[in-house]
VEXRO-606599 format. One record per residue (C-alpha): x, y, z; chain. Coordinates in nm, 4 decimals. Example, Ala and Ser with C-alpha at 12.3 -4.5 7.8 and 13.67 -1.06 7.14 Angstrom:
# VEXRO-606599
+----------+----------+----------+-------+
:        X :        Y :        Z : votor :
+----------+----------+----------+-------+
:   1.2300 :  -0.4500 :   0.7800 :     A :
:   1.3670 :  -0.1060 :   0.7140 :     A :
+----------+----------+----------+-------+
This chain:
# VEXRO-606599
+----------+----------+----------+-------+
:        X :        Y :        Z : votor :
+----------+----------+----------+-------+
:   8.5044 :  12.3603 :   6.7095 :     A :
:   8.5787 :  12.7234 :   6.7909 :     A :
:   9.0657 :  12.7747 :   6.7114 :     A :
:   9.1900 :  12.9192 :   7.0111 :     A :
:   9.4701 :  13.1326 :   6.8321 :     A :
:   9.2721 :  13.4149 :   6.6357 :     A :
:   9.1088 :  13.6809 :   6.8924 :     A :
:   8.9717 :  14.0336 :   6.7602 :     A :
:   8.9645 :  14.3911 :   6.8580 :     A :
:   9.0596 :  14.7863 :   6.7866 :     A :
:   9.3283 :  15.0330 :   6.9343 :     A :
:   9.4027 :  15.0936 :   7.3133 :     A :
:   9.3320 :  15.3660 :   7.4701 :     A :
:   9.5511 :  15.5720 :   7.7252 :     A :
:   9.2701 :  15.5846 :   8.0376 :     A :
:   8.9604 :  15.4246 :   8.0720 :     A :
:   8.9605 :  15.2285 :   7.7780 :     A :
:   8.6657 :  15.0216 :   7.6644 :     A :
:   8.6532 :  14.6272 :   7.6310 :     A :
:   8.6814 :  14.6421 :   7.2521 :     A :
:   9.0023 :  14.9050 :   7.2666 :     A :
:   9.1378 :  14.6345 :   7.5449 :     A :
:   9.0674 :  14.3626 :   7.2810 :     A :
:   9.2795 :  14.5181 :   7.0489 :     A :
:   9.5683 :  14.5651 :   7.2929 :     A :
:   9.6030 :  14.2233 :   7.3013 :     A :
:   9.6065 :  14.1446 :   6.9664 :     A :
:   9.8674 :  14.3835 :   6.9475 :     A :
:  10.0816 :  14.1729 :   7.2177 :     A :
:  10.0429 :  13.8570 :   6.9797 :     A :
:  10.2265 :  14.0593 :   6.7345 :     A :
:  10.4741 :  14.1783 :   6.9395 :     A :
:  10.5647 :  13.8057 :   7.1088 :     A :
:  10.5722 :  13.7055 :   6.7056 :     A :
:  10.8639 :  13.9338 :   6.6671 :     A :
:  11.0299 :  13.7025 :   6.9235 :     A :
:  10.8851 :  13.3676 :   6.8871 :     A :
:  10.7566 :  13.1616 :   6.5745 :     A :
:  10.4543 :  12.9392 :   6.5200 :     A :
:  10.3319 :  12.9479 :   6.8916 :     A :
:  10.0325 :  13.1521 :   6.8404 :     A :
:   9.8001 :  12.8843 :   7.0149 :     A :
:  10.0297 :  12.8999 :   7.3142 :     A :
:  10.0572 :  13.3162 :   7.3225 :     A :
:   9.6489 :  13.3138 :   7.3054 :     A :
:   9.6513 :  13.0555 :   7.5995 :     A :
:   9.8694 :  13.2592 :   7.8405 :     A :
:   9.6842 :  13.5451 :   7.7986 :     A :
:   9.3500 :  13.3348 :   7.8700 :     A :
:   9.5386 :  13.2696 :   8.2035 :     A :
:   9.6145 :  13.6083 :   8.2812 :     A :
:   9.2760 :  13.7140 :   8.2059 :     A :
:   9.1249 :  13.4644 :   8.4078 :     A :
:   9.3760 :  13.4782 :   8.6866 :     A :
:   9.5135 :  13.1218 :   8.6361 :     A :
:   9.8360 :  12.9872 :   8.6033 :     A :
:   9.9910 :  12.7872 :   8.3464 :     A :
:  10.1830 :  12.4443 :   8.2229 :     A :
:  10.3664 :  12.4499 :   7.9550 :     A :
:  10.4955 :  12.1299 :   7.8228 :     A :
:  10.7226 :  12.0063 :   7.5401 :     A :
:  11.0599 :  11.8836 :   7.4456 :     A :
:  11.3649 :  12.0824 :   7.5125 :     A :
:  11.3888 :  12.3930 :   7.2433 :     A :
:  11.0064 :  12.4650 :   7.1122 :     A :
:  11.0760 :  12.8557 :   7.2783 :     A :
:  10.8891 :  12.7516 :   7.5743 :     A :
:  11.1265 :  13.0233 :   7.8182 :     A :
:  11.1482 :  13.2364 :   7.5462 :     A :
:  10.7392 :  13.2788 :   7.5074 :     A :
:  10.7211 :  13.3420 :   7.8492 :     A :
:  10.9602 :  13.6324 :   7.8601 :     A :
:  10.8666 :  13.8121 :   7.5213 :     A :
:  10.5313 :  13.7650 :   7.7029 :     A :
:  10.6662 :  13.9868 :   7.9726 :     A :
:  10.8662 :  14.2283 :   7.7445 :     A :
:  10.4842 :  14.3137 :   7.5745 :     A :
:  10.2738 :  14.3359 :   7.8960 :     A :
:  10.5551 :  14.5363 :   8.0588 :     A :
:  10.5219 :  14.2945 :   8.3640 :     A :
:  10.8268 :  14.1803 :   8.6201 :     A :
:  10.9391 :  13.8352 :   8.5535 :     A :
:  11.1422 :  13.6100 :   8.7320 :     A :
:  11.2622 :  13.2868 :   8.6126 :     A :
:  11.3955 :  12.9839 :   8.8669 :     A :
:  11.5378 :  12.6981 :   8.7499 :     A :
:  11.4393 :  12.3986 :   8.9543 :     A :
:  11.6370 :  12.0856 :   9.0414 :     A :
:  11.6943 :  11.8150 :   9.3007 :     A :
:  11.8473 :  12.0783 :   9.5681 :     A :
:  11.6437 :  12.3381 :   9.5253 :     A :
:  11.4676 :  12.4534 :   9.8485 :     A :
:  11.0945 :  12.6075 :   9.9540 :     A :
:  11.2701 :  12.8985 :  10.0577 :     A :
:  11.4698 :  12.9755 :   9.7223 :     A :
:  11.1310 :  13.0473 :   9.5603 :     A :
:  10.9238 :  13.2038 :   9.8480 :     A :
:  11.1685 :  13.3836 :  10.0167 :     A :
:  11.4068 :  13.3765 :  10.3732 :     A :
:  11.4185 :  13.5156 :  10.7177 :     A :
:  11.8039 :  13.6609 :  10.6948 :     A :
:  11.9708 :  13.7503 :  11.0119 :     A :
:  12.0757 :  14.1228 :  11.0056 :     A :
:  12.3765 :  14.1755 :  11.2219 :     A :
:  12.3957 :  14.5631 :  11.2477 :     A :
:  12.0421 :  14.5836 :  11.3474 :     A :
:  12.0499 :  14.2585 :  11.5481 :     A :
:  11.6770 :  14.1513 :  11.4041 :     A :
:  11.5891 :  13.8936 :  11.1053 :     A :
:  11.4676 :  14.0853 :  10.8259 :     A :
:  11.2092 :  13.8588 :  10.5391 :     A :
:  11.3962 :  13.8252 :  10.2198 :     A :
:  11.1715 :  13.8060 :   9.9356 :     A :
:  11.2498 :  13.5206 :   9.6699 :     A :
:  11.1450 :  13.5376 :   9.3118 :     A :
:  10.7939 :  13.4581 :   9.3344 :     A :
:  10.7458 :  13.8190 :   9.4300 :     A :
:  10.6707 :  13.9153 :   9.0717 :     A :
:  10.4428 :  13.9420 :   8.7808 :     A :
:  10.5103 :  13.6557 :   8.6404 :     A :
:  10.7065 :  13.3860 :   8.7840 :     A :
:  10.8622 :  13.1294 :   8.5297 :     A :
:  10.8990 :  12.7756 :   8.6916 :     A :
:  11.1572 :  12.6263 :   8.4518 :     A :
:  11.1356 :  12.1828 :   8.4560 :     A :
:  10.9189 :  12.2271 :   8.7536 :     A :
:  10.9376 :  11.8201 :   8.7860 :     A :
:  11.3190 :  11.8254 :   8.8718 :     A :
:  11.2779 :  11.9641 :   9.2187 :     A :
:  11.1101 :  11.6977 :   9.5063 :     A :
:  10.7114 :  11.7801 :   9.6161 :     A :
:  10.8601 :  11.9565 :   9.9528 :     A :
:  10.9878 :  12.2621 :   9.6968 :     A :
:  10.6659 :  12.1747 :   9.4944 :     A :
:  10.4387 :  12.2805 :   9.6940 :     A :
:  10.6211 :  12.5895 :   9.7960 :     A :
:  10.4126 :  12.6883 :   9.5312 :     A :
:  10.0925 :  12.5727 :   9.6352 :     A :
:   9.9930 :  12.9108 :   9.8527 :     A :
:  10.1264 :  13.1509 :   9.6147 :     A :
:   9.9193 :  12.9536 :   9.3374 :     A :
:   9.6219 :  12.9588 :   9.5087 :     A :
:   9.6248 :  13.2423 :   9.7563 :     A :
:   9.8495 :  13.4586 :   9.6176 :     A :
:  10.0346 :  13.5123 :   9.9268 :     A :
:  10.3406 :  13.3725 :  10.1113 :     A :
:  10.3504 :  13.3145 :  10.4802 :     A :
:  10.6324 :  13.3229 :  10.7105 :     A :
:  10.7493 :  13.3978 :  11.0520 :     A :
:  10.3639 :  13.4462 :  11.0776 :     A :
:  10.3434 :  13.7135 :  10.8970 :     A :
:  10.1000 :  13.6918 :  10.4966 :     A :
:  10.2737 :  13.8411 :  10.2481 :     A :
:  10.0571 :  13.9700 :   9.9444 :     A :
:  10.2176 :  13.8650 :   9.6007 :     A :
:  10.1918 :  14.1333 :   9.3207 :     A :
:   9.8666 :  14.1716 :   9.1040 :     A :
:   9.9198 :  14.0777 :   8.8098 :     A :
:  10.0930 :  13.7085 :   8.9321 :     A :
:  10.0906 :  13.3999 :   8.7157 :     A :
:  10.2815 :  13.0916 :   8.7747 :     A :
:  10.4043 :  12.9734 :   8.3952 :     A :
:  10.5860 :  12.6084 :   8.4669 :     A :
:  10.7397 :  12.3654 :   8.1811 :     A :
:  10.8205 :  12.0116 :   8.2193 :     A :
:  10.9724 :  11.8089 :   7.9753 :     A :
:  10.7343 :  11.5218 :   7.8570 :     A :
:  10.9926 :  11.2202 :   7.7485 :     A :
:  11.2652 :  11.2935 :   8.0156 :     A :
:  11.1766 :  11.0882 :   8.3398 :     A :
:  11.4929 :  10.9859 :   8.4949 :     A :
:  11.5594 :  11.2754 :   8.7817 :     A :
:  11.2445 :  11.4090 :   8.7683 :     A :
:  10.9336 :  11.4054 :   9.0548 :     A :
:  10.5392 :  11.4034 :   8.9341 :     A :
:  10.3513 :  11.7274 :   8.9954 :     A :
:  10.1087 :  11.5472 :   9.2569 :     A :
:   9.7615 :  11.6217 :   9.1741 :     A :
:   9.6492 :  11.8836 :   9.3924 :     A :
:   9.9778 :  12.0885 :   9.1794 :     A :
:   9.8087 :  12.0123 :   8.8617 :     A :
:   9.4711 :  12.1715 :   9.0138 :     A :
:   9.6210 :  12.4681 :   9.0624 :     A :
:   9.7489 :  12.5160 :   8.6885 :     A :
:   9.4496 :  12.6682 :   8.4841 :     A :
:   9.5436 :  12.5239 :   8.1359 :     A :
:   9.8145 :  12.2874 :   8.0110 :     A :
:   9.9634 :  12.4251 :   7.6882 :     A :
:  10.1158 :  12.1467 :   7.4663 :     A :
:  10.4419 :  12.2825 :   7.3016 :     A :
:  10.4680 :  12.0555 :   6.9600 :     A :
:  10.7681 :  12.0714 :   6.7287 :     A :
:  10.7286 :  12.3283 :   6.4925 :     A :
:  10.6438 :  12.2340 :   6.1258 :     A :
:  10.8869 :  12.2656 :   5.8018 :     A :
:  10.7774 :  12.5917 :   5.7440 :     A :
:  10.8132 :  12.7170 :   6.0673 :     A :
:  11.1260 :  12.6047 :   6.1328 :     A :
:  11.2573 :  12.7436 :   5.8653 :     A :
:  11.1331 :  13.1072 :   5.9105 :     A :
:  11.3243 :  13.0479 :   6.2373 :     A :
:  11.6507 :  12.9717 :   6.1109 :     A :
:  11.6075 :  13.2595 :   5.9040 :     A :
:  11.5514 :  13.4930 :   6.1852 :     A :
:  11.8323 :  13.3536 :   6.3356 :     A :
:  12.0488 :  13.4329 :   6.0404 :     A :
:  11.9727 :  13.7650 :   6.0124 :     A :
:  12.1602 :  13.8438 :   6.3449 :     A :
:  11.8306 :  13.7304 :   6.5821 :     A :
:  11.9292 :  13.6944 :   7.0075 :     A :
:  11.6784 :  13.5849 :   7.1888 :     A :
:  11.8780 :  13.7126 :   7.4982 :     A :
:  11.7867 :  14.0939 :   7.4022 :     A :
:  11.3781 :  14.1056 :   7.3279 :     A :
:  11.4260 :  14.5274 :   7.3359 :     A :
:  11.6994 :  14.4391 :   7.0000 :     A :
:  11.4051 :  14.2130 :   6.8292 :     A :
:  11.1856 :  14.5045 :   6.8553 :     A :
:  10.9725 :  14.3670 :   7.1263 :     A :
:  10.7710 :  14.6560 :   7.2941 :     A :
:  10.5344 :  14.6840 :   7.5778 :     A :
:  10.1237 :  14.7580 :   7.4331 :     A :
:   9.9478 :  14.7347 :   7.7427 :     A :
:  10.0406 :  14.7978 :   8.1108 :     A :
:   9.9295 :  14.6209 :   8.4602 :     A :
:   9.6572 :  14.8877 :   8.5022 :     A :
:   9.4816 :  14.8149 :   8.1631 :     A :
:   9.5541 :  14.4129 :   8.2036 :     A :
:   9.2997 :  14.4733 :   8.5674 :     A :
:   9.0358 :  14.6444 :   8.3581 :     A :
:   9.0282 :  14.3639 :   8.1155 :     A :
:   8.9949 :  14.1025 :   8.3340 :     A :
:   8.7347 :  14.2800 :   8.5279 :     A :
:   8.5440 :  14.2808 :   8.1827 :     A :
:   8.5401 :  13.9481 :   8.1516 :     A :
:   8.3919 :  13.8989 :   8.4974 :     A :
:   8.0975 :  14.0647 :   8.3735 :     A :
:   8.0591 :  13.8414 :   8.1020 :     A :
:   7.7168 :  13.6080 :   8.1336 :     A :
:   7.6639 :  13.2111 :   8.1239 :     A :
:   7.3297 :  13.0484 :   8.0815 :     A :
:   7.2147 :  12.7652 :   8.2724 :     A :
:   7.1955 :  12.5579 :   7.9548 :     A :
:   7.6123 :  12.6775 :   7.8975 :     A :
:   7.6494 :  12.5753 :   8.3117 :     A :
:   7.4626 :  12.3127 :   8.2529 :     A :
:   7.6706 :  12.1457 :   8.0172 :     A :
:   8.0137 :  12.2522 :   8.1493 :     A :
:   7.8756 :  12.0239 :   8.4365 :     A :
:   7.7609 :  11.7047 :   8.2387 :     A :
:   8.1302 :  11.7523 :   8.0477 :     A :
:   8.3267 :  11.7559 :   8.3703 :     A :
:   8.0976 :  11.3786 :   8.4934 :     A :
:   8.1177 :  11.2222 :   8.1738 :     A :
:   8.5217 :  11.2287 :   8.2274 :     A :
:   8.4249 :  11.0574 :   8.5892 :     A :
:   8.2185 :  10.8168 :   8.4003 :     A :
:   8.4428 :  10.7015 :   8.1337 :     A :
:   8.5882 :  10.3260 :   8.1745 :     A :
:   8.9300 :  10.4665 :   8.0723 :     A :
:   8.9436 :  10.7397 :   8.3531 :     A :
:   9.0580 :  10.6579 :   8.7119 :     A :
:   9.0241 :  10.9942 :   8.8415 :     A :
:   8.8156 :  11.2510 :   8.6498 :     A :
:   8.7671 :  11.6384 :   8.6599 :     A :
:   8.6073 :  11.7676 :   9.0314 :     A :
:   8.4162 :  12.0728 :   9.0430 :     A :
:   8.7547 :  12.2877 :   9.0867 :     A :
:   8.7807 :  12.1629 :   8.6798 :     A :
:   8.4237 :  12.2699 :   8.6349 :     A :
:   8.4985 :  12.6115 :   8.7739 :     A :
:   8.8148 :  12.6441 :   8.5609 :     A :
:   8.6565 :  12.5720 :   8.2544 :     A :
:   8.4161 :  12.8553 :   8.2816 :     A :
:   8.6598 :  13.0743 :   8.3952 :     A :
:   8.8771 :  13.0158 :   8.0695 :     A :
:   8.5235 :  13.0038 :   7.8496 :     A :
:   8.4772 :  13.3687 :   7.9788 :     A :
:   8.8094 :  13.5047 :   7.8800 :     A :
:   8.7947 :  13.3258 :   7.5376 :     A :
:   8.4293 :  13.4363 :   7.5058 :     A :
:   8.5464 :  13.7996 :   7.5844 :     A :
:   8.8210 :  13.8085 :   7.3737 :     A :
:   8.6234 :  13.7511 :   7.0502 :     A :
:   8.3681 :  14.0166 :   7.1667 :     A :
:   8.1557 :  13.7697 :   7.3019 :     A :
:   7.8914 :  13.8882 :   7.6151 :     A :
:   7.7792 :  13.5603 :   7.6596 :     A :
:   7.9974 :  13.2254 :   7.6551 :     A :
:   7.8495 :  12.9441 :   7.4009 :     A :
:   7.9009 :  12.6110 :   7.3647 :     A :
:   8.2114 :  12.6831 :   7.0885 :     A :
:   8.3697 :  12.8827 :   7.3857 :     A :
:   8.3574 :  12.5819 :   7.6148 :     A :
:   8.4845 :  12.3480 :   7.3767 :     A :
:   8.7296 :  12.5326 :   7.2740 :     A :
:   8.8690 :  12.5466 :   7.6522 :     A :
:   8.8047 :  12.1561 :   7.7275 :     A :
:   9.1237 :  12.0210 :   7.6054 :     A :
:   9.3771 :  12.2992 :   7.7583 :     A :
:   9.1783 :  12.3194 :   8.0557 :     A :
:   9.1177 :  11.9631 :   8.1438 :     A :
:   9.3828 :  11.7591 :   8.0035 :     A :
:   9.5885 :  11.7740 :   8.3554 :     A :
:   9.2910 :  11.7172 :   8.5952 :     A :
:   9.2291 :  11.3451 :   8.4722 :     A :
:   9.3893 :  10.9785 :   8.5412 :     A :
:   9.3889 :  10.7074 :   8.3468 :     A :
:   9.3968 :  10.3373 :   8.4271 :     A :
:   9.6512 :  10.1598 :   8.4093 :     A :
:   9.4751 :   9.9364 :   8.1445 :     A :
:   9.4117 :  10.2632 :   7.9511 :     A :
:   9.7768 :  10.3808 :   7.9517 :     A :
:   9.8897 :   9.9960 :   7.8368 :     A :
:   9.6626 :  10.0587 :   7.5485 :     A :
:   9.7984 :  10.3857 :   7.4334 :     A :
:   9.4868 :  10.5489 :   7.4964 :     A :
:   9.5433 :  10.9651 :   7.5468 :     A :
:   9.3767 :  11.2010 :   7.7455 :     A :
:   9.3052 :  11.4335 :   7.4603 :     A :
:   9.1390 :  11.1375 :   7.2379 :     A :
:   8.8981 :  11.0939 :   7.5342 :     A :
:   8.8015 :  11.4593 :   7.6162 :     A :
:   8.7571 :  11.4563 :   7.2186 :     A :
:   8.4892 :  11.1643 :   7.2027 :     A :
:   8.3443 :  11.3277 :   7.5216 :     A :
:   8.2465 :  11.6453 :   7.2960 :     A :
:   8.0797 :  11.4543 :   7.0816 :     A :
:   7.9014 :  11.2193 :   7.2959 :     A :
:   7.7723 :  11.5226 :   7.5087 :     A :
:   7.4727 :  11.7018 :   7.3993 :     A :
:   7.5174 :  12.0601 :   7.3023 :     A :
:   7.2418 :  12.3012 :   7.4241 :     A :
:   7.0922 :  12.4693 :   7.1350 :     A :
+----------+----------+----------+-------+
């Protein structure tokens, strides 16, 4: 099965560039988040897949795997506005979308825009704040716009949604319903780091390293906005055969036809999953997607989209370990 972490490419260029000079623009933005962030270079490749393919992403893990500080070296290297909101049991719809304000001297209310006006809006323990300020979210997910007053505001082009949640903490917190977890393209898993790893980052640490000042780390921005839209307009163009449809299809009903699954992927999944094939398909130079680009999307991309039963969950049986005997049970056009 097809690693997620190592895409290819040459150098950018300043107008016009070409899908390959892209390509190597963001290989240059894995090296620049490195500078910041250690041992997370499955998690880099997966937020740029979202980007790419206009998705939005979860990010989950224990407290301290870097999950804030990915996110913002992310923004540092893409030159892209972020915002970052912490949520928690008070927080309201309109800290995150934004406010009517009443302006005295003019005697009018004026629309206060809240943080997710931005590039790239980082939802920090999204599952501390109840499903009212949840799905505040919803329309700027989805639509990329914010209503009020009755009046559709447009959100910024790039805009990506990058939440965390914290997967052993459960007193205090709210689950994302699933219509939320729709919305979220992929679902990054943040592990602990390894020996190795952790030691290189103690090491950067003691060599004067603050992750409060990206610029002092060294982390520069490779590839603006503009060049970010001609990239993913590339990987619209890139083509899927009806065998490759085909069997995105019969993977997305064998998850509704597993005895372990409650709810399985719906076609929304379906669509995802070709949508992150592309970009991963385009990033290694690909025109077409194969079947190595799909299955190297299923677990990131579907993970979040499917219940299990109760009986399941008793039994310690994980999503991932049935998406995993789904590849192999599926057959694989030739």
């Amino acid at each position: 099965m097809t690693d997620i972490t190592t895409p290819q490419g040459t150098p950018p260029a300043s107008s016009s560039p070409s899908p390959e000079q892209l390509r190597q623009s963001l290989a240059r933005v894995r090296t620049e988040v490195g500078k910041a962030v250690v041992g997370q270079d499955g998690a880099v490749t997966g937020l740029i897949i979202a980007l790419l393919a206009r998705g939005h992403v979860l990010l989950e893990g224990v407290p301290g795997v870097a999950k804030t500080l990915l996110v913002r070296s992310l923004s540092q290297a893409l030159s892209l506005d972020t915002k970052r909101v912490q949520f928690t049991p008070d927080l309201m719809p309109g800290d995150i979308t934004g406010s009517l304000i009443y302006d005295a001297k003019a005697g009018e209310f004026s629309f206060r825009e809240g943080p997710v006006f931005t590039n790239i809006l980082l939802a920090d323990e999204i599952n501390r704040t109840p499903p009212k300020t949840q799905s505040a979210l919803l329309e700027a997910m989805e639509e990329r716009q914010v209503s009020a007053d009755g009046i559709t505001r447009a959100l910024p082009d790039p805009f990506l949604v990058a939440a965390t949640q914290n997967p052993i903490e459960y007193e205090g917190t709210y689950t994302l319903p699933e219509a939320q977890l729709d919305r979220f393209l992929l679902k990054l898993v943040l592990d602990l780091p390894e020996r190795e790893v952790e030691v290189a980052v103690l090491e950067r640490h003691a060599r004067g390293f603050n992750p409060r000042d990206l610029v002092g780390a060294g982390v520069t921005p490779v590839l603006s906005a503009a060049e970010l839209t001609f990239a993913q307009q590339d990987v619209q163009r890139v083509q899927a055969t009806p065998d490759v449809l085909a069997y995105i299809v019969d993977l997305a009903r064998a998850t509704r036809q597993s005895p372990s699954v409650k709810l399985g992927v719906s076609p929304r999944g379906s669509t995802a999953l070709l949508a992150a094939a592309k970009a991963w398909a385009w990033l290694n130079g690909s025109p077409g997607i194969t079947p190595d680009h799909v299955q190297a999307m299923v677990l990131p991309v579907l993970r979040h989209r499917i219940q299990l039963r109760p009986e399941a969950e008793l039994e310690g049986v994980s999503v991932d370990s049935i998406l995993r005997s789904i590849l192999t049970q599926v057959r694989v056009p030739i």
